[in-house]
gemmi code that builds the backbone of each chain (N, CA, C; Angstrom):
import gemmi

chains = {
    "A": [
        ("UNK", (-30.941, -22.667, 20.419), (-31.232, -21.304, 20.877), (-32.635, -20.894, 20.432)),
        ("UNK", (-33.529, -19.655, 21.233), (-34.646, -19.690, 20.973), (-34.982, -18.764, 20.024)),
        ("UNK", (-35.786, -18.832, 19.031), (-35.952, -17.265, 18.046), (-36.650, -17.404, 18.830)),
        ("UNK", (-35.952, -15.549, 18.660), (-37.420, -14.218, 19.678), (-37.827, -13.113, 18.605)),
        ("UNK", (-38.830, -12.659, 18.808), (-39.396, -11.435, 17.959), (-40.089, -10.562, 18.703)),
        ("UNK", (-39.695, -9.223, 18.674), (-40.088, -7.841, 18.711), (-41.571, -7.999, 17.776)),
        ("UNK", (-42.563, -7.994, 17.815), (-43.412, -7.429, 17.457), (-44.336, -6.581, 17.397)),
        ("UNK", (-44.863, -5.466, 16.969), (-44.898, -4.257, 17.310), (-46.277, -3.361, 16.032)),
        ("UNK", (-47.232, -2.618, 17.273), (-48.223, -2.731, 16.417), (-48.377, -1.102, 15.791)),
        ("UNK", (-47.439, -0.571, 15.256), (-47.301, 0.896, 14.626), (-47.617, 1.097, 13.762)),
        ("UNK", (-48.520, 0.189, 12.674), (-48.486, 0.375, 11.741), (-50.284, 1.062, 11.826)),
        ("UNK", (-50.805, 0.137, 12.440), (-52.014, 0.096, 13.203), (-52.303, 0.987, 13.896)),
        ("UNK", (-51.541, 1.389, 14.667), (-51.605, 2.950, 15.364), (-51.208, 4.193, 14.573)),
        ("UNK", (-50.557, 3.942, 13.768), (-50.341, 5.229, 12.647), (-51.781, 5.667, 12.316)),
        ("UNK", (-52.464, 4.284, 11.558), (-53.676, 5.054, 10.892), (-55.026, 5.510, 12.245)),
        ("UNK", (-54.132, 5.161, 13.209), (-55.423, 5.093, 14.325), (-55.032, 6.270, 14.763)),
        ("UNK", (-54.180, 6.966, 14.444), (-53.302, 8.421, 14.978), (-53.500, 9.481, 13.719)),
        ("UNK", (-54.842, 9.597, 13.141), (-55.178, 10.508, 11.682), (-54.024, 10.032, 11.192)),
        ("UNK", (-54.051, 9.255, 10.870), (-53.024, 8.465, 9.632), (-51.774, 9.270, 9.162)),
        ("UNK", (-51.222, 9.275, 10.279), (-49.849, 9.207, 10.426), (-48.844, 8.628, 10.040)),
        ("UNK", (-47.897, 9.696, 8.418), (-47.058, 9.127, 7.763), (-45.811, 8.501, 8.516)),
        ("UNK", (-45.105, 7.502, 8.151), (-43.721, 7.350, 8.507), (-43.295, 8.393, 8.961)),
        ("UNK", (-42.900, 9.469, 7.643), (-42.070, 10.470, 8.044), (-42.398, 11.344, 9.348)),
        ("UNK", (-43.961, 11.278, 9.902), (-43.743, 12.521, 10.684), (-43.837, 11.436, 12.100)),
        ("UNK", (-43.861, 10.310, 12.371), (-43.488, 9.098, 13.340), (-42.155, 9.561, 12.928)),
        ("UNK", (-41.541, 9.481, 11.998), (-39.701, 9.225, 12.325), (-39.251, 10.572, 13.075)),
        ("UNK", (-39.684, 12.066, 12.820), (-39.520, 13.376, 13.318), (-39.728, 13.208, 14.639)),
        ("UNK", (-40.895, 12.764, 14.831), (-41.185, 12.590, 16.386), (-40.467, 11.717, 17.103)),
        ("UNK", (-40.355, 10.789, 16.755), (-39.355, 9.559, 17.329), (-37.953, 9.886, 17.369)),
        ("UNK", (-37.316, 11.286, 16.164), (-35.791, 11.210, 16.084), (-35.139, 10.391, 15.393)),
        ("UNK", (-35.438, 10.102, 14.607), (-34.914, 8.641, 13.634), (-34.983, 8.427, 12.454)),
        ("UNK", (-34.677, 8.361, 11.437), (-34.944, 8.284, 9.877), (-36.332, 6.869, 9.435)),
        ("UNK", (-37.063, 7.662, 8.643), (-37.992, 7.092, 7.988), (-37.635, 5.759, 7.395)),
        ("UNK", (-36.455, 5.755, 7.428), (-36.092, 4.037, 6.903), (-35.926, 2.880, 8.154)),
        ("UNK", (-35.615, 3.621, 9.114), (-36.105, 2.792, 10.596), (-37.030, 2.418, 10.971)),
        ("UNK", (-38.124, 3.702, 10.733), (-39.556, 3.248, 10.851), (-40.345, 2.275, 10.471)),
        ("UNK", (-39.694, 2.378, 9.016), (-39.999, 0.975, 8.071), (-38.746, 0.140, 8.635)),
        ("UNK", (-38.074, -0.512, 9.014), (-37.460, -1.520, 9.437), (-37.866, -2.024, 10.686)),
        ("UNK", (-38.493, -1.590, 11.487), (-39.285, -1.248, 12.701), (-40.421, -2.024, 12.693)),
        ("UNK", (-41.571, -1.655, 11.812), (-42.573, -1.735, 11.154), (-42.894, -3.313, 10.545)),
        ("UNK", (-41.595, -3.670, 9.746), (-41.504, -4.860, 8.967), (-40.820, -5.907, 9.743)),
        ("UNK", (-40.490, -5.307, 10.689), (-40.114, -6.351, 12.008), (-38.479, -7.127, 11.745)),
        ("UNK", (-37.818, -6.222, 10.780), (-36.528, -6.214, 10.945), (-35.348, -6.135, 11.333)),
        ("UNK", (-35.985, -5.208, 12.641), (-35.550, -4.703, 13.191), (-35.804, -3.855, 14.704)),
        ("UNK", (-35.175, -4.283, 15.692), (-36.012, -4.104, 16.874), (-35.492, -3.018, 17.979)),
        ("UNK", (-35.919, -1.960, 17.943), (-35.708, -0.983, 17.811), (-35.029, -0.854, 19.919)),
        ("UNK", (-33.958, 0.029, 20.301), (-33.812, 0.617, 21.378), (-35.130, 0.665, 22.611)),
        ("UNK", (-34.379, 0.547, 23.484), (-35.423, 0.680, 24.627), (-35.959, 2.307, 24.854)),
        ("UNK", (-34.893, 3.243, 24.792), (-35.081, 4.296, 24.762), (-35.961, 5.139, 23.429)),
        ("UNK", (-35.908, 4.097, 22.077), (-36.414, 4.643, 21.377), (-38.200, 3.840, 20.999)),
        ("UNK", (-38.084, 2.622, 21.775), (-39.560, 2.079, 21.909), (-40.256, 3.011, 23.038)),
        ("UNK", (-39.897, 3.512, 23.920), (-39.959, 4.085, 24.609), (-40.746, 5.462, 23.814)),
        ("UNK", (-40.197, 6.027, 23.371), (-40.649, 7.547, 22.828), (-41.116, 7.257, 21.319)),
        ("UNK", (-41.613, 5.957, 20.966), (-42.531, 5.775, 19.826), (-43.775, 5.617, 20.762)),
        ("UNK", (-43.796, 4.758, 21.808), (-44.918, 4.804, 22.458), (-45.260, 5.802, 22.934)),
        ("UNK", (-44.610, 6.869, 23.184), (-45.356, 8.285, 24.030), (-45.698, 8.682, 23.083)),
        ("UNK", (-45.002, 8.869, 21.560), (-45.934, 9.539, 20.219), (-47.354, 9.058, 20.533)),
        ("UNK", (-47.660, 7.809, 20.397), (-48.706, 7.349, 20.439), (-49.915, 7.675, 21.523)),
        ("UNK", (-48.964, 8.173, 22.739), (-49.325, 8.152, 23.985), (-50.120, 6.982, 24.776)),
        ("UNK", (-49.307, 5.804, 24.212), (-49.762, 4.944, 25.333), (-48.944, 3.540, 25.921)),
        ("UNK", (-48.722, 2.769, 26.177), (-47.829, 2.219, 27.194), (-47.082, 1.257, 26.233)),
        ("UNK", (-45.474, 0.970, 26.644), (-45.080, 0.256, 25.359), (-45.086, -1.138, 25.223)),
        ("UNK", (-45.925, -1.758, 26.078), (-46.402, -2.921, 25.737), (-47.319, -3.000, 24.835)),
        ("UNK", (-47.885, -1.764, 24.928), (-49.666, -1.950, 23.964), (-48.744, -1.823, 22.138)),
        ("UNK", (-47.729, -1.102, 22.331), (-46.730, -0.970, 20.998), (-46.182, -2.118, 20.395)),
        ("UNK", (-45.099, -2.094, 21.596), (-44.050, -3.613, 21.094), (-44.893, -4.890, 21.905)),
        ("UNK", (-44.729, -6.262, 21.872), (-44.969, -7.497, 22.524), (-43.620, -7.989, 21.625)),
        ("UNK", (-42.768, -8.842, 22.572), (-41.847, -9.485, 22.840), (-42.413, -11.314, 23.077)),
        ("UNK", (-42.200, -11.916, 21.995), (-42.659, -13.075, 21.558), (-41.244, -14.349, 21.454)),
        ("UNK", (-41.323, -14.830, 21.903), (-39.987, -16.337, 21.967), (-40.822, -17.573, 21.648)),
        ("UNK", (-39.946, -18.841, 21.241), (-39.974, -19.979, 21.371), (-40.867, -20.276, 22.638)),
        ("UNK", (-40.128, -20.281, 23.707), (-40.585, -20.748, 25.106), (-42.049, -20.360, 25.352)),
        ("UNK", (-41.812, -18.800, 25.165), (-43.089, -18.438, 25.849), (-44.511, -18.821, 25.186)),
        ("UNK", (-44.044, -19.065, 23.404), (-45.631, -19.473, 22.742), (-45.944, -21.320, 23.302)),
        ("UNK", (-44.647, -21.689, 23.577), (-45.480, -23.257, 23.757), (-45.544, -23.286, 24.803)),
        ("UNK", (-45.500, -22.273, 26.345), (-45.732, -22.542, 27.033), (-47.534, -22.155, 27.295)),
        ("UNK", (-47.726, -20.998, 26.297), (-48.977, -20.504, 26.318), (-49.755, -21.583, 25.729)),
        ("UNK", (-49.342, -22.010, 24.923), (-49.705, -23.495, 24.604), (-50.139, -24.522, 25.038)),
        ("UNK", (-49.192, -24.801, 25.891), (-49.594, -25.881, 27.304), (-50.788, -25.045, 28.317)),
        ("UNK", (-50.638, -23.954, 28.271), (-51.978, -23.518, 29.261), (-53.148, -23.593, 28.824)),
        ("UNK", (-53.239, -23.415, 27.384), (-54.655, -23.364, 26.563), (-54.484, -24.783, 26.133)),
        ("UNK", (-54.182, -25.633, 26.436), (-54.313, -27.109, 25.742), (-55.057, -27.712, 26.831)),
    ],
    "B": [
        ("UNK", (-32.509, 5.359, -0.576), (-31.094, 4.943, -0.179), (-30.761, 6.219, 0.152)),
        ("UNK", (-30.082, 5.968, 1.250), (-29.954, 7.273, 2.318), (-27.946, 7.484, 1.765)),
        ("UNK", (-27.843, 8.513, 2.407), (-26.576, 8.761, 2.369), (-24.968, 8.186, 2.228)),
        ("UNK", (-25.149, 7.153, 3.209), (-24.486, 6.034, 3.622), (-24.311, 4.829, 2.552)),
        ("UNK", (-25.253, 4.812, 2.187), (-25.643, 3.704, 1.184), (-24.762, 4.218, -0.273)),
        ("UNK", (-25.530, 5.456, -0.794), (-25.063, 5.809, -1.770), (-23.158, 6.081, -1.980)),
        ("UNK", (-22.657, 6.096, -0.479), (-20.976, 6.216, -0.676), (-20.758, 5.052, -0.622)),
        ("UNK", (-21.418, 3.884, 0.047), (-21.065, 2.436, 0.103), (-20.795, 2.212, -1.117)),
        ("UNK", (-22.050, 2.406, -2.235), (-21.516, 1.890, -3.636), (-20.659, 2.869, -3.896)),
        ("UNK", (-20.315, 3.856, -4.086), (-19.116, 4.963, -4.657), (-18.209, 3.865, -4.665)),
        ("UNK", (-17.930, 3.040, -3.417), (-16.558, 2.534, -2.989), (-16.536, 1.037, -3.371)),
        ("UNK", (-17.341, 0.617, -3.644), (-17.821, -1.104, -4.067), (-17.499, -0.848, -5.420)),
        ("UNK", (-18.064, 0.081, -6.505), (-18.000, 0.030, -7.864), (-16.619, 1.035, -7.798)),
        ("UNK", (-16.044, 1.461, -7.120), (-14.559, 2.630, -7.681), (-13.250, 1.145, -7.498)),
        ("UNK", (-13.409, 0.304, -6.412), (-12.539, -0.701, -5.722), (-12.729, -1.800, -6.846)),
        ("UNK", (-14.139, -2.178, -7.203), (-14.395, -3.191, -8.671), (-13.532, -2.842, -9.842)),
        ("UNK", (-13.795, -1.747, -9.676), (-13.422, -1.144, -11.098), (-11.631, -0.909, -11.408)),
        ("UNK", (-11.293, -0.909, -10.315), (-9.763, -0.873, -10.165), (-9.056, -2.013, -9.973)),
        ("UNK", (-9.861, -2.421, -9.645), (-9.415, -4.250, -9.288), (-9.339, -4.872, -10.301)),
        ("UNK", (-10.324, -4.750, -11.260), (-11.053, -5.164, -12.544), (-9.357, -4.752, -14.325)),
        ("UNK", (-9.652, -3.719, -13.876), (-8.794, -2.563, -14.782), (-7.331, -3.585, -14.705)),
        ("UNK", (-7.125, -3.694, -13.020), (-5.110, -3.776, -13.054), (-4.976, -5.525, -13.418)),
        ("UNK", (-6.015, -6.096, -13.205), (-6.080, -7.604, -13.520), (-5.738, -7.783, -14.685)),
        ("UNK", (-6.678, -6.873, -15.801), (-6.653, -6.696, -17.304), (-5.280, -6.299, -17.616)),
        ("UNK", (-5.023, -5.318, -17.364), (-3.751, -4.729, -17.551), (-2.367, -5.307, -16.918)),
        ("UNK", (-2.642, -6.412, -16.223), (-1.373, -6.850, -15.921), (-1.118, -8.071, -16.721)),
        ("UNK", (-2.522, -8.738, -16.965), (-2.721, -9.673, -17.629), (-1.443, -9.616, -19.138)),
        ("UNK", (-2.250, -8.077, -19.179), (-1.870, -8.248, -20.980), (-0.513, -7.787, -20.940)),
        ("UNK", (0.155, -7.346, -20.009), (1.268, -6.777, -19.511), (2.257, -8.200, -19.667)),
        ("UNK", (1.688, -8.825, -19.028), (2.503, -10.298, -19.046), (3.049, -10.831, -19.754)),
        ("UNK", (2.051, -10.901, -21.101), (2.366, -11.500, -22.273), (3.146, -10.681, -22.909)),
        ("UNK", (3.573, -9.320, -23.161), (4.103, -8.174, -23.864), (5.244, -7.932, -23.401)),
        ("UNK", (5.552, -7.402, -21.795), (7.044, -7.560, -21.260), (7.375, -8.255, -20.619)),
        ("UNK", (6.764, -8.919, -19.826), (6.979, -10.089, -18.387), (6.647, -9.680, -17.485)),
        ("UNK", (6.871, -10.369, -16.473), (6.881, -10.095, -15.057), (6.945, -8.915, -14.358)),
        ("UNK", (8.004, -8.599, -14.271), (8.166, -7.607, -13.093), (7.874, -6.201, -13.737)),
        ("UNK", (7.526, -5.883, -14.846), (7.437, -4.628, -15.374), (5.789, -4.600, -15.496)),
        ("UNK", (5.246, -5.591, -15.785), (3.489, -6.166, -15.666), (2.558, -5.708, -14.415)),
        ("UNK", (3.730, -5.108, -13.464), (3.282, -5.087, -12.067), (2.866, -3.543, -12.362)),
        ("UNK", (3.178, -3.074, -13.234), (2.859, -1.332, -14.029), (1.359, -1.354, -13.558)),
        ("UNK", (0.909, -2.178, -14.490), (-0.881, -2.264, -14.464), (-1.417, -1.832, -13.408)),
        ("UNK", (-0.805, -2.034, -11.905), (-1.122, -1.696, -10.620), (-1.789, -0.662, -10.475)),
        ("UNK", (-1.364, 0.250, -11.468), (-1.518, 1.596, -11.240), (-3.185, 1.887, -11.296)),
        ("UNK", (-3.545, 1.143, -12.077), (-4.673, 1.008, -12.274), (-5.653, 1.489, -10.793)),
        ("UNK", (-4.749, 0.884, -9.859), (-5.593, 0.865, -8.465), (-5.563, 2.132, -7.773)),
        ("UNK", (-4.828, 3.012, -8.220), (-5.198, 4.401, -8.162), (-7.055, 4.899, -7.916)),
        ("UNK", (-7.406, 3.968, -9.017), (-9.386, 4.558, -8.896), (-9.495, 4.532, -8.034)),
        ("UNK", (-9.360, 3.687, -6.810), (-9.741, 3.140, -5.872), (-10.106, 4.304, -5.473)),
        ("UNK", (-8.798, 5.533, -5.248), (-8.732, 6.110, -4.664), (-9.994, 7.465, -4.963)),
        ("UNK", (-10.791, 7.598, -6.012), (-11.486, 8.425, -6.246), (-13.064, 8.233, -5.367)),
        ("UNK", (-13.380, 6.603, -4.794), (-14.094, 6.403, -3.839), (-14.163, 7.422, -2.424)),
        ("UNK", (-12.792, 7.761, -2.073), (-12.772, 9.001, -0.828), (-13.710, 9.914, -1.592)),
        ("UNK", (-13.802, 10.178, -2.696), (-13.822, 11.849, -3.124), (-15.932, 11.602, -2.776)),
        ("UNK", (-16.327, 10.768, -2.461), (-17.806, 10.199, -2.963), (-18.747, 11.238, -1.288)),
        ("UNK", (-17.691, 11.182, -0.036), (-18.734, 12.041, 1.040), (-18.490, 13.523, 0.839)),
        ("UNK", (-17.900, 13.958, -0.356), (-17.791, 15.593, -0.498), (-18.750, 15.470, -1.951)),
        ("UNK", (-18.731, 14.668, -2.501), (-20.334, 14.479, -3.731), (-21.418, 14.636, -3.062)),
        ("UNK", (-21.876, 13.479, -1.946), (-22.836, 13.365, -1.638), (-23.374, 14.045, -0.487)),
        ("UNK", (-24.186, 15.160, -0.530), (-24.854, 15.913, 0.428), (-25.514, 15.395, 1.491)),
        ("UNK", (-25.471, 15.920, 2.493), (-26.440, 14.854, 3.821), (-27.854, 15.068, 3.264)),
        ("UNK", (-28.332, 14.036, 4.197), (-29.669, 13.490, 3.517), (-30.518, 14.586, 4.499)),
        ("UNK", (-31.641, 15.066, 3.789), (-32.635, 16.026, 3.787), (-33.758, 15.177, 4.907)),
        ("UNK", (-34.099, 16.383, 5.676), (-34.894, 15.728, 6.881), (-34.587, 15.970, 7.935)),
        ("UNK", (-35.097, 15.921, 9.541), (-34.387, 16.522, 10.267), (-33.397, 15.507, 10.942)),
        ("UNK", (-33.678, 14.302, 10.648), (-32.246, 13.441, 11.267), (-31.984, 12.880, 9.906)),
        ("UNK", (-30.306, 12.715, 10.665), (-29.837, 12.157, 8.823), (-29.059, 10.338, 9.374)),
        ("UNK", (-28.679, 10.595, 10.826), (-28.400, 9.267, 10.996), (-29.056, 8.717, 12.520)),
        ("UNK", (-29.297, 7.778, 12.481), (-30.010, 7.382, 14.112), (-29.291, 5.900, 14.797)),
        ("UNK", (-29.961, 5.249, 15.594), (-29.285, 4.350, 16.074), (-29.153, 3.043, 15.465)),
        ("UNK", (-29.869, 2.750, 14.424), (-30.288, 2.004, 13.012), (-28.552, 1.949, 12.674)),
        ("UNK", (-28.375, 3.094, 12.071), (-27.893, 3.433, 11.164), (-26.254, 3.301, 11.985)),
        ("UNK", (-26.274, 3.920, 12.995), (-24.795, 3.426, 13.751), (-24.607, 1.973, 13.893)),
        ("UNK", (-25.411, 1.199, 14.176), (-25.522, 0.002, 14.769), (-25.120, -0.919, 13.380)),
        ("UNK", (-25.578, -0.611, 11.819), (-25.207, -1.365, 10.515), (-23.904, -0.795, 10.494)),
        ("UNK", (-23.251, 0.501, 10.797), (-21.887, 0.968, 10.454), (-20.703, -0.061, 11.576)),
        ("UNK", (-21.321, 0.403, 12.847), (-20.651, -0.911, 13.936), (-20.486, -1.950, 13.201)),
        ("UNK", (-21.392, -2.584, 12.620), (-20.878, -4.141, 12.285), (-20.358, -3.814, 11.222)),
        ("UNK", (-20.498, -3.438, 10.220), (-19.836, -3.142, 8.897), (-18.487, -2.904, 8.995)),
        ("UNK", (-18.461, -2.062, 10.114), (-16.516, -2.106, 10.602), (-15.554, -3.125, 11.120)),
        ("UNK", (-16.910, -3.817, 11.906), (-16.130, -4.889, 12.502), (-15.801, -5.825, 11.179)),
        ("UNK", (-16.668, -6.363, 10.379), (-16.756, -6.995, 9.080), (-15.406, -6.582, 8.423)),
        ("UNK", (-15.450, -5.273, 8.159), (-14.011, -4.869, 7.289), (-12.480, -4.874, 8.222)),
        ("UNK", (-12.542, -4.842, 9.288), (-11.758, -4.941, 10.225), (-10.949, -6.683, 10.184)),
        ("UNK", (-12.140, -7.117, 10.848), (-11.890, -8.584, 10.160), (-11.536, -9.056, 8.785)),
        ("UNK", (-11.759, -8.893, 8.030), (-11.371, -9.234, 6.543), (-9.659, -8.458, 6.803)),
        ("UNK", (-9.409, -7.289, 6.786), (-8.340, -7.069, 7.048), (-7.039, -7.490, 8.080)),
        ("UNK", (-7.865, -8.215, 9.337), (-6.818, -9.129, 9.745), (-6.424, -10.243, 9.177)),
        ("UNK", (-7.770, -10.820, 8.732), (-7.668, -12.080, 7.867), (-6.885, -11.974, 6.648)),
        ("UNK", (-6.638, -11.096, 5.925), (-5.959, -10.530, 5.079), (-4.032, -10.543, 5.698)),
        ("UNK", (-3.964, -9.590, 6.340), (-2.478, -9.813, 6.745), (-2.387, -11.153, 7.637)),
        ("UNK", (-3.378, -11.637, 7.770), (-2.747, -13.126, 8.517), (-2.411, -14.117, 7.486)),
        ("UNK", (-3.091, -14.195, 6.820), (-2.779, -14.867, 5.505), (-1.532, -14.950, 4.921)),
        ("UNK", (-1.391, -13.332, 4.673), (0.226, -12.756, 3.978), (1.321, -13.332, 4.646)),
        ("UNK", (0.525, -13.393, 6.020), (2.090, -13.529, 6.820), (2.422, -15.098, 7.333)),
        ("UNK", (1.214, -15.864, 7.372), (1.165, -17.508, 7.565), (1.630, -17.983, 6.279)),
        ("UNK", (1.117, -17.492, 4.862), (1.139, -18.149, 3.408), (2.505, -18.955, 2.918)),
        ("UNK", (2.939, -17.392, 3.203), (4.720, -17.679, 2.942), (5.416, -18.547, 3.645)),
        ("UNK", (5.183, -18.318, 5.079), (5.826, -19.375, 6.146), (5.675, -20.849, 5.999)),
        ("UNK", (4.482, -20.833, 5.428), (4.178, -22.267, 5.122), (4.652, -22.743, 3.877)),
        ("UNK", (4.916, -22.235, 2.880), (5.231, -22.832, 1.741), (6.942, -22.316, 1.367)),
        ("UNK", (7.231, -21.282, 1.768), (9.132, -21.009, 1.694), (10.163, -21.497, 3.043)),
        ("UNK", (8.962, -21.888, 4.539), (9.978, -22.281, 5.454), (10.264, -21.567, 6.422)),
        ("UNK", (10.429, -21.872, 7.206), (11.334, -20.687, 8.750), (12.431, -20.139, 8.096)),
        ("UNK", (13.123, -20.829, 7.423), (14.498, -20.193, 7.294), (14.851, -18.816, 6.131)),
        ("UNK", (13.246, -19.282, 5.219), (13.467, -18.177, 4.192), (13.326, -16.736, 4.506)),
        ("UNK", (13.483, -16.022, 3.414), (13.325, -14.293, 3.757), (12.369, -13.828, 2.537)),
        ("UNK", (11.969, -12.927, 2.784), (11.129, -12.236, 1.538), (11.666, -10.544, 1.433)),
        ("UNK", (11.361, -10.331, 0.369), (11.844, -8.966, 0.251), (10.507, -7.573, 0.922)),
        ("UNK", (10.934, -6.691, 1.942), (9.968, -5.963, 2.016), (9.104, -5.181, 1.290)),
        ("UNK", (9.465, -5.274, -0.175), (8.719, -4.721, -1.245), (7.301, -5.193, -0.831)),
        ("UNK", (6.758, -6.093, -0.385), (5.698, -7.157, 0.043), (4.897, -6.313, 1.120)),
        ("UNK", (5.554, -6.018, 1.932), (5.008, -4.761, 2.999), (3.981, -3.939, 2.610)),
        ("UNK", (4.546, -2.669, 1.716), (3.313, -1.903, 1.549), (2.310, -2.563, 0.574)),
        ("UNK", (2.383, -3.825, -0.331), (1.395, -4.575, -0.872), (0.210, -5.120, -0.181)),
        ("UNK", (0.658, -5.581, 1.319), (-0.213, -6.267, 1.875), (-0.834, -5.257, 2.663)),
        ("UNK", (-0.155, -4.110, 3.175), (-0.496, -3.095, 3.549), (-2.074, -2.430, 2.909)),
        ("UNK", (-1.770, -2.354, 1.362), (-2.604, -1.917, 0.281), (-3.769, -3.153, 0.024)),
        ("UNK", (-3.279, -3.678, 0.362), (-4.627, -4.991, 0.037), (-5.404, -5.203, 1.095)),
        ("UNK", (-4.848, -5.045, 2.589), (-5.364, -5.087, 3.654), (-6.535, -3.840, 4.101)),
        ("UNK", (-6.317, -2.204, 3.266), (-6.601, -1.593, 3.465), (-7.975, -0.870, 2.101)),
        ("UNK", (-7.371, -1.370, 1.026), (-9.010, -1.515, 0.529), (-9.982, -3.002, 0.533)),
        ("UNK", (-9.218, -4.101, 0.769), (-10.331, -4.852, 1.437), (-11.110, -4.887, 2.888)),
        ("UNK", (-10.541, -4.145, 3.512), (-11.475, -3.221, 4.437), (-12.634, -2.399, 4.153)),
        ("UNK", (-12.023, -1.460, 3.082), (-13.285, -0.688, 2.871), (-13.936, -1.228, 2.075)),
        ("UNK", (-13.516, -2.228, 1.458), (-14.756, -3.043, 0.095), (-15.891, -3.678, 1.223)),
        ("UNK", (-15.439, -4.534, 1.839), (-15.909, -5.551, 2.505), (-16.964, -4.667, 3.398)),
        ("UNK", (-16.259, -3.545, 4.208), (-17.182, -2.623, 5.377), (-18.183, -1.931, 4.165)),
        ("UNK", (-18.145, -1.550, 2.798), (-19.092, -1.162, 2.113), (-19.776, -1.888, 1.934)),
        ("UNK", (-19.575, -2.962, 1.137), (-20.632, -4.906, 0.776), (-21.252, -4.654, 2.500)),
        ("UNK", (-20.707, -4.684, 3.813), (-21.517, -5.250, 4.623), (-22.799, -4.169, 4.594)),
        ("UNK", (-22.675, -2.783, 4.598), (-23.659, -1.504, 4.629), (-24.723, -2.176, 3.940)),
        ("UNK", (-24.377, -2.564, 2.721), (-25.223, -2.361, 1.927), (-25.855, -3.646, 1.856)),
        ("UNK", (-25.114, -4.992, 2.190), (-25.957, -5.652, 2.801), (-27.020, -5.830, 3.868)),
        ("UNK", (-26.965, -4.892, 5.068), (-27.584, -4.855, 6.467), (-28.546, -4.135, 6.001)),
        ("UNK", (-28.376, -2.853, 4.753), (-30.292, -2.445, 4.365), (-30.681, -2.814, 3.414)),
        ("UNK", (-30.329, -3.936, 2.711), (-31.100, -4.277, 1.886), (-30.542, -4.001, 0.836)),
        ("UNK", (-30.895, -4.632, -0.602), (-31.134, -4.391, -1.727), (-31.728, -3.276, -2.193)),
        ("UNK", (-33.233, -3.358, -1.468), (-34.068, -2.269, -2.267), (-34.816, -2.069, -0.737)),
        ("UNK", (-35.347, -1.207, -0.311), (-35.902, -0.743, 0.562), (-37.695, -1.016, 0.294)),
        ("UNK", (-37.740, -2.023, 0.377), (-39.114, -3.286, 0.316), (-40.289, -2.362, 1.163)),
        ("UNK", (-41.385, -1.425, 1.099), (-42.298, -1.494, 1.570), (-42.280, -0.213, 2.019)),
        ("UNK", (-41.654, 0.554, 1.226), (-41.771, 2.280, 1.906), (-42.278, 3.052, 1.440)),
        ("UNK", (-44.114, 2.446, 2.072), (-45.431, 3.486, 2.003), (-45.500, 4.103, 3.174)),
        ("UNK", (-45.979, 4.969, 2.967), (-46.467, 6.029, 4.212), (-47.508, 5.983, 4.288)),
    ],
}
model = gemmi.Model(1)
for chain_id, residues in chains.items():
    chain = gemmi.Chain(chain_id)
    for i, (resn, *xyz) in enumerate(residues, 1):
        res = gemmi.Residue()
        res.name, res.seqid = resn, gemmi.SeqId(i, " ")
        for name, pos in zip(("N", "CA", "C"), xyz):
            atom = gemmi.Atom()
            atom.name, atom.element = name, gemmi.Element(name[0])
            atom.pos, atom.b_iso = gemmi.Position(*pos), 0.0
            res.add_atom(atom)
        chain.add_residue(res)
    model.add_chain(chain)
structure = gemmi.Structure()
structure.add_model(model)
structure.setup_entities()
């Protein structure tokens, strides 16, 4: 089976957002500050509905947020750049 | 450690501690009257019961959300976890005997509300251990 990973660049956009604590990302998002950090540390991969309205905090599209990374897809990127 | 967490242990250390207590006490029970009066010690498992008293201690957690989809989603499995242990539990009770006394034997229903009672705080031990397994130990990396 393939590991996949949620990876997700909020941490990066916090400080790019006047450095924007957890806590007031978790208010906005609806969600406890311990998600954020589970979120964050890539523990945890958060709702569609709620990647969704972390990216509008941010205001911008939730690919530029989350990228969705597998087995397959890095060695296939692999084979293209080889 | 959010809300959840903090009743998880209420119920991990009240269930230890009672578990712990009637072992001791039946132990020493054994050697002093025997058997069937040794089963006294039980009582011990009463603490257990002071674990309920732990979501009227603990106040909801401060902030404007106190639980999110995180937080349902570790309780979901944590139930299923204790759910399971508790079938596994009366399946046991009820295969154990069959296998070692026979089709033909009988047991006394005194056995009933035992397995009943064992089935029902190893539920909540196990659904607490899983909580508190799914966040962690220590909450690793919570800078703002």
């Amino acid at each position: 089976m393939a590991k996949n990973e949620v990876r997700n660049q909020i941490r990066r956009l916090r400080f790019e957002n006047g450095e924007m604590t957890q806590q007031q990302l978790a208010d906005k998002a609806g969600v406890t500050r311990q998600t954020i950090i589970a979120i964050e540390s890539g523990k945890y991969a958060p709702s569609l509905p709620l990647a969704f309205k972390i990216a509008r905090t941010f205001g911008m599209p939730i690919e530029d947020v989350f990228q969705y990374e597998d087995e397959d897809s890095q060695s296939s990127e692999t084979s293209l750049y080889a | 450690m959010n809300r959840v967490q903090k009743i998880a242990w209420s119920f991990v250390i009240t269930i230890s501690v009672a578990f712990l207590l009637s072992c001791i006490a039946i132990a020493i029970l054994y050697f002093k009257v025997g058997m069937p009066k040794a089963l006294a010690g039980l009582g011990f498992m009463g603490i257990a019961g002071l674990g309920g008293f732990s979501p009227l201690i603990f106040q909801t957690d401060k902030g404007k959300v106190a639980l999110d989809e995180r937080d349902s989603l570790i309780n979901r499995r944590a139930a299923l976890a204790g759910f399971g242990t508790s079938y596994l539990l009366v399946g046991l009770a009820c295969m154990i005997p069959f296998f070692i006394l026979g089709p033909k034997a009988s047991i006394s229903v005194i056995w009933l509300p035992y397995i009943f009672g064992v089935a029902g705080l190893g539920m909540f031990f196990v659904h607490s251990v899983a909580i508190l397994v799914q966040y962690g130990r220590r909450n690793k990396g919570e800078k703002s």
